[in-house]
C-alpha positions as CSV (number, residue, x, y, z in Angstrom):
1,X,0.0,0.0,0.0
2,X,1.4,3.4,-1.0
3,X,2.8,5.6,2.3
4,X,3.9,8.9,2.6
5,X,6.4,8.1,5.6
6,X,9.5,8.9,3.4
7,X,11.1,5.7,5.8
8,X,8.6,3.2,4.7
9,X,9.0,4.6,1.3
10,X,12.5,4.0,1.1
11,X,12.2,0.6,3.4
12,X,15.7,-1.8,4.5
13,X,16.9,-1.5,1.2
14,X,19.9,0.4,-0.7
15,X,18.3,3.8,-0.3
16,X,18.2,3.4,3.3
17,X,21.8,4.7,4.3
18,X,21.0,7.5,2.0
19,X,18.2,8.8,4.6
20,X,20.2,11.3,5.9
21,X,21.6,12.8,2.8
22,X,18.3,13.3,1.0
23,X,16.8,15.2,4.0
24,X,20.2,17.3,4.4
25,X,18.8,18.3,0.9
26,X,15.6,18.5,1.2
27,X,14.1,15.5,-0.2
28,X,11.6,15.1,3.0
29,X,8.8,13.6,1.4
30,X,7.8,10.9,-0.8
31,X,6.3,13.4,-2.9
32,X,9.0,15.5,-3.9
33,X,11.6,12.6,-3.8
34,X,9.5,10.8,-6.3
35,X,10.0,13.7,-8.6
36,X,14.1,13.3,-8.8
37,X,15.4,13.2,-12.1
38,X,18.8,11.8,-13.5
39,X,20.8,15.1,-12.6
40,X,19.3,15.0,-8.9
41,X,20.4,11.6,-8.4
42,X,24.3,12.3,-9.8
43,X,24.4,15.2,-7.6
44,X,23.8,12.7,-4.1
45,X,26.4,10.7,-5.8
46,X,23.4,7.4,-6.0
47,X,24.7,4.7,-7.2
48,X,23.3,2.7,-9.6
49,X,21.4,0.2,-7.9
50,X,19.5,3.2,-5.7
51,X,19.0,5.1,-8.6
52,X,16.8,1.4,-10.0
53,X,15.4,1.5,-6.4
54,X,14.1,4.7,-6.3
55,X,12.8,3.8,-9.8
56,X,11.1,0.7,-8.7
57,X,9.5,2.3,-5.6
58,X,8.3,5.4,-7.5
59,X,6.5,3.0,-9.9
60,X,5.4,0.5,-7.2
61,X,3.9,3.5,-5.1
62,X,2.3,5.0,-8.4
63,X,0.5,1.8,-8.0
64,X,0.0,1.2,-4.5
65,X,1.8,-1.8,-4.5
66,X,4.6,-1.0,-1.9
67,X,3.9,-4.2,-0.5
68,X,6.7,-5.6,-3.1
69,X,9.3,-3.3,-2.9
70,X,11.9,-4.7,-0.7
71,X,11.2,-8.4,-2.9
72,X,11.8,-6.2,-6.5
73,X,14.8,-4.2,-4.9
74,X,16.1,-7.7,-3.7
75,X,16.0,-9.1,-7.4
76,X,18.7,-6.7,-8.4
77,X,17.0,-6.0,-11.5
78,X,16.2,-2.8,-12.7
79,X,12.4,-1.5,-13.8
80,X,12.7,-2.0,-17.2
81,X,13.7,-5.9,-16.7
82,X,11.1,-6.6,-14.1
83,X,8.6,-4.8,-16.4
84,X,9.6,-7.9,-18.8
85,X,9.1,-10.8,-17.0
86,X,6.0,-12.6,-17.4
87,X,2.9,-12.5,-15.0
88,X,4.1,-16.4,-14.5
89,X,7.2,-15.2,-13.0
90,X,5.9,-12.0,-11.3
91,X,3.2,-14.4,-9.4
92,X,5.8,-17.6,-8.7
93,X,8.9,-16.0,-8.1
94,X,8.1,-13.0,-6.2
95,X,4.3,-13.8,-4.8
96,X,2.5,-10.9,-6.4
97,X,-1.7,-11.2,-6.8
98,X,-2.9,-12.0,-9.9
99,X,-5.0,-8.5,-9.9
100,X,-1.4,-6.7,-8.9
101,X,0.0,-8.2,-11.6
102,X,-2.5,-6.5,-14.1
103,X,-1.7,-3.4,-11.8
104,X,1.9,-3.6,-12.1
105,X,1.9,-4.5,-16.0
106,X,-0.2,-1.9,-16.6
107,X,1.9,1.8,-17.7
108,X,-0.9,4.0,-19.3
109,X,-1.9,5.4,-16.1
110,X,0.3,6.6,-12.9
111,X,-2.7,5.6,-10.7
112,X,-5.9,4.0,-10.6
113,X,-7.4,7.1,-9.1
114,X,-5.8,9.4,-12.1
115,X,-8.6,7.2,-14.7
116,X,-11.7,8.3,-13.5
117,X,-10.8,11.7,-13.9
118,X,-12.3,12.3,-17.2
119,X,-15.7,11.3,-14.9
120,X,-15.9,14.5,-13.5
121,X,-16.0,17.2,-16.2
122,X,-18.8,19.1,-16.1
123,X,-20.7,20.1,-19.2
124,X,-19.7,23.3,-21.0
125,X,-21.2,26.4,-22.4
126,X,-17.9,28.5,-22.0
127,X,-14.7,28.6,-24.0
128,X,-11.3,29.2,-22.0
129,X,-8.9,27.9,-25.0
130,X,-6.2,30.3,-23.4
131,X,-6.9,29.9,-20.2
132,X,-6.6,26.1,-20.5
133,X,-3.5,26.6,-22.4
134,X,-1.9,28.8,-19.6
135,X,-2.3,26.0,-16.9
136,X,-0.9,23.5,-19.0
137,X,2.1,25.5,-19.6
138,X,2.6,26.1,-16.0
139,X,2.7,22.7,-14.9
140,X,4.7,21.6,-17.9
141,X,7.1,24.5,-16.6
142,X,7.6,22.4,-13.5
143,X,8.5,19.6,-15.3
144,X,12.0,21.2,-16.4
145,X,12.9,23.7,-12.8
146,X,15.3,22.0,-11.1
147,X,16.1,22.6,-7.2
148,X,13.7,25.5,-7.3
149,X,10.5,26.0,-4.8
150,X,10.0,22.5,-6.0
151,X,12.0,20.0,-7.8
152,X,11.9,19.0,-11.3
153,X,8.9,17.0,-12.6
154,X,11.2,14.8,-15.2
155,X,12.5,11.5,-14.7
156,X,14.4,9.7,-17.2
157,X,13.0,6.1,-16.9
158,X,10.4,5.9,-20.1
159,X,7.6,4.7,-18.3
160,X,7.6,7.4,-16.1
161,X,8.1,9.9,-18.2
162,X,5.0,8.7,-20.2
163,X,2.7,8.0,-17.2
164,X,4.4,12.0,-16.1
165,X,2.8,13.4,-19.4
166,X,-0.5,11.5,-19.4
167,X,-0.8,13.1,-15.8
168,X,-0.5,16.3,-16.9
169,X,-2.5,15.7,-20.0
170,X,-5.3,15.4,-17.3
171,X,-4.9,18.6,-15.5
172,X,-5.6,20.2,-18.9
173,X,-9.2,21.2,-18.8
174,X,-11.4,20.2,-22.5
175,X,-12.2,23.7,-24.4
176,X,-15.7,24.7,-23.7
177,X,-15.3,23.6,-19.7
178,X,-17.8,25.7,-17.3
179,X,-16.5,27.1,-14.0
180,X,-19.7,27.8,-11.8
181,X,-17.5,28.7,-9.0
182,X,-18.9,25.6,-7.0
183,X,-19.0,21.8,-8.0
184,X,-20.8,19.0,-6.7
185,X,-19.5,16.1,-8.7
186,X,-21.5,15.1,-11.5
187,X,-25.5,15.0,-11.3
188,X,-26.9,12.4,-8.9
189,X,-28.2,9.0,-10.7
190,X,-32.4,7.7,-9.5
191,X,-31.8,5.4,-6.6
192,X,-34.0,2.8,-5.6
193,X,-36.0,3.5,-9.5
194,X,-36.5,7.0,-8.1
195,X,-37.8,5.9,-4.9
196,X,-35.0,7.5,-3.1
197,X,-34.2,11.7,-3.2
198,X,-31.0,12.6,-3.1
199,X,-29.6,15.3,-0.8
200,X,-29.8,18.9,-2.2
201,X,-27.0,20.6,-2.3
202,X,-26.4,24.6,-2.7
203,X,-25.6,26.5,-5.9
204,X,-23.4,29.5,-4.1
205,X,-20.3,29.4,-2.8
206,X,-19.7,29.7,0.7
207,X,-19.4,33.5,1.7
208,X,-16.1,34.5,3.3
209,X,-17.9,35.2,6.6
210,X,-18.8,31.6,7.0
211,X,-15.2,30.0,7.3
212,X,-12.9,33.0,8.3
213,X,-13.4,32.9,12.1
214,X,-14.0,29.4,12.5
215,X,-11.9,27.6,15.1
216,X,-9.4,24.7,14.4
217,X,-7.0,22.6,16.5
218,X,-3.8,21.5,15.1
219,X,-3.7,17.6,15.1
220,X,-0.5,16.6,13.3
221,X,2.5,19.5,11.6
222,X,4.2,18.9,7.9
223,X,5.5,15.2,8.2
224,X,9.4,15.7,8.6
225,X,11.1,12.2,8.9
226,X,11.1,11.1,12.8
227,X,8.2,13.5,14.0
228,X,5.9,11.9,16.4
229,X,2.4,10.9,15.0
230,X,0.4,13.2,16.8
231,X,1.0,16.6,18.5
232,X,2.5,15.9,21.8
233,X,1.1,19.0,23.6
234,X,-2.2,19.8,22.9
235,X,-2.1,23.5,20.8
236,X,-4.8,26.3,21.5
237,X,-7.5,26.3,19.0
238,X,-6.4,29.1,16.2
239,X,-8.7,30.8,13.6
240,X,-8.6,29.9,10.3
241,X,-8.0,32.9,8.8
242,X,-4.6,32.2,9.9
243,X,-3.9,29.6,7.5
244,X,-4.3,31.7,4.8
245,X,-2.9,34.6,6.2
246,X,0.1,35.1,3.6
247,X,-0.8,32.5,1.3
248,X,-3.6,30.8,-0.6
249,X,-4.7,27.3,0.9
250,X,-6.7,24.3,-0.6
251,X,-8.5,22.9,2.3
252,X,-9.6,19.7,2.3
253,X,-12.7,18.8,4.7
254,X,-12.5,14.9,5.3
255,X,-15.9,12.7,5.5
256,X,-13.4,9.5,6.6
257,X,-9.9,9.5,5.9
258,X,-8.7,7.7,2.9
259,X,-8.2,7.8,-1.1
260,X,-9.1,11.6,-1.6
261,X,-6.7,12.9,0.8
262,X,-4.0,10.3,-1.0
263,X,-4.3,11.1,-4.4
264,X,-4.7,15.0,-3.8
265,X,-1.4,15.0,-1.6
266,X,0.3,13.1,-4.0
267,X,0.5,16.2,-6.3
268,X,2.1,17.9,-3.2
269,X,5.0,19.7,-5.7
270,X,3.0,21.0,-8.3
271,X,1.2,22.8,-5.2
272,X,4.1,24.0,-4.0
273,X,5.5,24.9,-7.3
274,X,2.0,27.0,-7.7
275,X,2.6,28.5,-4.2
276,X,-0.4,27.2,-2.4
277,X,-0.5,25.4,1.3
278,X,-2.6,22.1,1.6
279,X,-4.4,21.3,5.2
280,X,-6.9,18.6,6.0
281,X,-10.0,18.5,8.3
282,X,-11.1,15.8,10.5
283,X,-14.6,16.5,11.9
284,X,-14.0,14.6,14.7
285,X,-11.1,12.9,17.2
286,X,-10.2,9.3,16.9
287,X,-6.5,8.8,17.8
288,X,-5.9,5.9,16.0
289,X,-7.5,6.9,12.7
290,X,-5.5,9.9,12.8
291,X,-2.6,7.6,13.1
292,X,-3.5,5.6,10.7
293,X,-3.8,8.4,8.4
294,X,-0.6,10.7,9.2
295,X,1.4,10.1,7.2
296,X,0.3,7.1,5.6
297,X,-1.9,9.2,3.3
298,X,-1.4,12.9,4.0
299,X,2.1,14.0,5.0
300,X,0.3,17.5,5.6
301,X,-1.2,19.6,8.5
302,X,-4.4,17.8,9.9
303,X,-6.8,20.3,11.6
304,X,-9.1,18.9,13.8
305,X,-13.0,21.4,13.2
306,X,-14.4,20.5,16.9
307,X,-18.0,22.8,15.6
308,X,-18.3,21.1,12.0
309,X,-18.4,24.8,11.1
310,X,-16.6,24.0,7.7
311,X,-18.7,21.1,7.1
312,X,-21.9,23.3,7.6
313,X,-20.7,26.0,5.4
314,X,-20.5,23.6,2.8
315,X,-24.3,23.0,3.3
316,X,-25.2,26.6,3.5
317,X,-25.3,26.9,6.9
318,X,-26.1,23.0,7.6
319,X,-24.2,19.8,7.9
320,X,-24.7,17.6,4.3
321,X,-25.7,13.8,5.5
322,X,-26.9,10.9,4.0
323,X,-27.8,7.3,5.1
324,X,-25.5,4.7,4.6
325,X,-28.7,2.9,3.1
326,X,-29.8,5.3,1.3
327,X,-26.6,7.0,0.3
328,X,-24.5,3.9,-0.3
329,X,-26.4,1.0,-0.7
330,X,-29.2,2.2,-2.5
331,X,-26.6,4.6,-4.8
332,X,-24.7,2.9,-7.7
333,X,-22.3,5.8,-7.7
334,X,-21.3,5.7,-4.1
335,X,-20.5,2.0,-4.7
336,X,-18.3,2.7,-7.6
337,X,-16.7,5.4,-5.5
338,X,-16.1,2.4,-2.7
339,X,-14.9,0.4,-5.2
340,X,-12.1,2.8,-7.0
341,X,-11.0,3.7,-3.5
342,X,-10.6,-0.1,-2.5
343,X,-8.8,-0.8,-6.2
344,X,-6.2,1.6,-4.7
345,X,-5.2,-0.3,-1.7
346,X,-6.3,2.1,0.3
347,X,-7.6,0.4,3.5
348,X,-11.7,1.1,4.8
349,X,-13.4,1.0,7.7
350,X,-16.4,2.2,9.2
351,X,-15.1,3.4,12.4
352,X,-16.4,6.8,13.5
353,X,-19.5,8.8,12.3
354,X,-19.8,8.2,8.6
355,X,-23.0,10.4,7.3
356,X,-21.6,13.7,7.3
357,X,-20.7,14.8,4.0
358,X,-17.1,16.7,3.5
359,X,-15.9,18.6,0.6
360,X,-13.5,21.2,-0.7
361,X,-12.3,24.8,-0.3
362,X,-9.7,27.1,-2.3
363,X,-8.8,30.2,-0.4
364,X,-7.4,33.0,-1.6
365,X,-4.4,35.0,0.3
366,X,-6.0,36.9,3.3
367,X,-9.3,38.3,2.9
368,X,-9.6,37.8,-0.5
369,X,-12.2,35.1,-0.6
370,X,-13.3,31.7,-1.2
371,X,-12.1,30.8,-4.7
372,X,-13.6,27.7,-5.3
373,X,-15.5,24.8,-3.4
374,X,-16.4,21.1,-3.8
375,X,-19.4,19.1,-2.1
376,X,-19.2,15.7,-1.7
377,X,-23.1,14.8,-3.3
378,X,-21.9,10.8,-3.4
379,X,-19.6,9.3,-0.9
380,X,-16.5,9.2,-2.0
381,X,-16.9,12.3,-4.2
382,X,-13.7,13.8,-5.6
383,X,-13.2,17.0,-6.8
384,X,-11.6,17.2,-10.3
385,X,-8.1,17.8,-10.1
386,X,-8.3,19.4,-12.8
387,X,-10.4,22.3,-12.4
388,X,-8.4,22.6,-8.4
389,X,-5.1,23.4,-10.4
390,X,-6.8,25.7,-12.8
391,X,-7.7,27.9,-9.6
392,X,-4.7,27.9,-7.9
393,X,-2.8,28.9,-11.2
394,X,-5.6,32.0,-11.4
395,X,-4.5,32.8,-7.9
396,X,-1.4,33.4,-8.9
397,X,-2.5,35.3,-12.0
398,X,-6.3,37.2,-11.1
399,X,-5.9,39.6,-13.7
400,X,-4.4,38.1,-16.4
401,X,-6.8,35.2,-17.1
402,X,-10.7,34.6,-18.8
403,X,-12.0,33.0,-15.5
404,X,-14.3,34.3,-13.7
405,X,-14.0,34.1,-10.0
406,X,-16.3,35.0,-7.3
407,X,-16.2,39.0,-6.8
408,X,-14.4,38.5,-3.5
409,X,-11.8,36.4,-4.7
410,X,-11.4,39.3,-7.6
411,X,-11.0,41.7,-4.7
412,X,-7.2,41.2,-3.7
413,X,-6.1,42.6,-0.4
């Protein structure tokens, strides 16, 4: 299963001894290590069989197969020769699942998350041909900085490189794409042959009033290699203004901590490369699922929202819920949700209170105003990643873009 403890990344292996070298430079977490290209890895002096490691472990964690990684480093082989062998020897030799093996033979995609993508864009009416352009130019541009605020997007093993490209690809938003200013996923599907309403959602976007004074405890700081798990002394409860105080944030209210988190904190350079902080919100308290999910999927801040506040601005003022009956089992699109997320690897329980809905939030620097929000209508609701870095590259640029933001976000402090 993929992890974003940079020592389970790098497990018993070759790369191990090199622990204290990559943090000394500033590779600190599996994000940004992952995105090491040949000139990086001549720099720290790697020698040839880390330099296949950290290819083999980048792949396997694509994947969420880090379960295999010591047994592939062990073979001594590089990527490109285990990538040969047949699913005969991959299954008998080295003990990988039938379905991994279709997972591991499989190089069109990066992740299994990164597929459904094309499932969440919205219908269109508008054309942003230049805007569009723009973005992709700006992530490409990462792609080729080296040792700047975030280091290079290139790699030089081929099937990387082309899973790298397909990635980005995505992140390119179709001409003609609509920005209402708030998404809720795609249109709910009849449940129960219509016997079964779905919960309404609102059309506005949450005013800045609603979220700038709400209070928020700090459960876990940026993962740095040998922190403790949890915040040892309890901090005082902040506002949350003060997250965005000096810089725009993409806040990420949590239903259960899992796949969304993962696959949104994977792309952890290309936010910092776009200058915008990433926090987490847990809704309530449970020790051991915050453990459980620090830093195994989210190496980032979690806040802990004691008042739901940010879940009930999502709503308009009141908490989204659903019944797991009525909202899962009776709901073909939450199941398929379930489903993508469990393809991942990405462990599920039912621990905790499950019903309340969670969602989304871009947030401009200061007072500026709430950019853009998401609201989970099915569990297990993404937002497209897509349209998210299209925002955060208009934060950086409000006046020199077609897309039309919410007047507050327009008005920069």
């Amino acid at each position: 299963m993929a992890s974003f403890a940079i020592e389970d990344f790098v497990g018993s292996g070759s790369l191990q001894g090199l622990l204290p070298k990559l943090l000394e430079e500033g590779w600190d977490d599996v994000p940004t290590l992952k995105t090491m290209n040949a000139d990086d890895m001549n720099e720290l002096n790697m020698t040839q069989r880390q330099k296949d490691a950290l290819d083999i472990r980048s792949y396997l964690h694509n994947r969420a197969l880090m379960q295999y990684a010591d047994t592939l480093e062990e073979s001594g082989k590089s990527l490109p020769e285990l990538l040969k062998l047949t699913k005969v020897d991959l299954t008998t030799v080295y003990g990988m699942k039938r379905g991994h093996v279709a997972r591991f033979t499989d190089r069109t995609t990066t992740s299994a998350g990164d597929t459904l993508s094309e499932a969440y864009n919205l219908q269109a009416s508008r054309r942003t041909a230049s805007r569009n352009e723009s973005l992709y130019e700006k992530i490409s541009a990462v792609t080729t900085r080296k040792q700047s605020m975030t280091r290079s997007l290139g790699r030089t093993n081929t099937a990387y490189d082309a899973s790298l490209e397909q990635s980005m690809a995505d992140f390119k938003i179709k001409d003609g794409h609509v920005f209402k200013g708030i998404v809720a996923s795609m249109p709910d599907e009849p449940r129960a042959c219509g016997c079964v309403q779905a919960t309404p959602v609102i059309e506005n976007v949450a005013p800045y009033s609603s979220i700038e004074n709400i209070s928020v405890q700090k459960l876990t700081p940026e993962y740095k290699i040998g922190m403790e798990r949890l915040v040892k002394s309890k901090t005082p409860p902040m506002k949350a203004s003060e997250l965005w105080r000096d810089k725009p944030a993409v806040i990420l209210c949590i239903r259960r901590p899992g796949a969304e988190a993962h696959q949104l904190y994977a792309k952890k350079p290309i936010f910092d490369a776009l200058g915008i902080q990433l926090f987490a919100v847990l809704h309530e308290q449970i020790e051991a699922e915050v453990k459980d999910f620090w830093p195994r999927y989210w190496g980032g801040v979690v806040l802990f929202d004691r008042s739901m506040e940010f879940y009930k601005s999502l709503g308009g003022g009141n908490l989204l819920k659903d019944k797991f009956i009525s909202g899962f089992l009776f709901n073909p699109r939450a199941i398929a949700n379930y489903k993508r997320a469990k393809s991942m690897g990405v462990e599920q329980n039912f621990r905790g209170e499950g019903e309340i809905k969670g969602g989304l939030y871009i947030v401009g620097r200061g007072k500026s105003g709430v950019a853009y929000q998401f609201i989970e209508r099915n569990f297990g609701d993404w937002a497209p990643h897509a349209e998210v870095f299209e925002i955060c590259h208009q934060l950086q640029n409000p006046r020199g873009s077609q897309l039309e933001l919410p007047q507050s976000i327009q008005q920069r402090d």
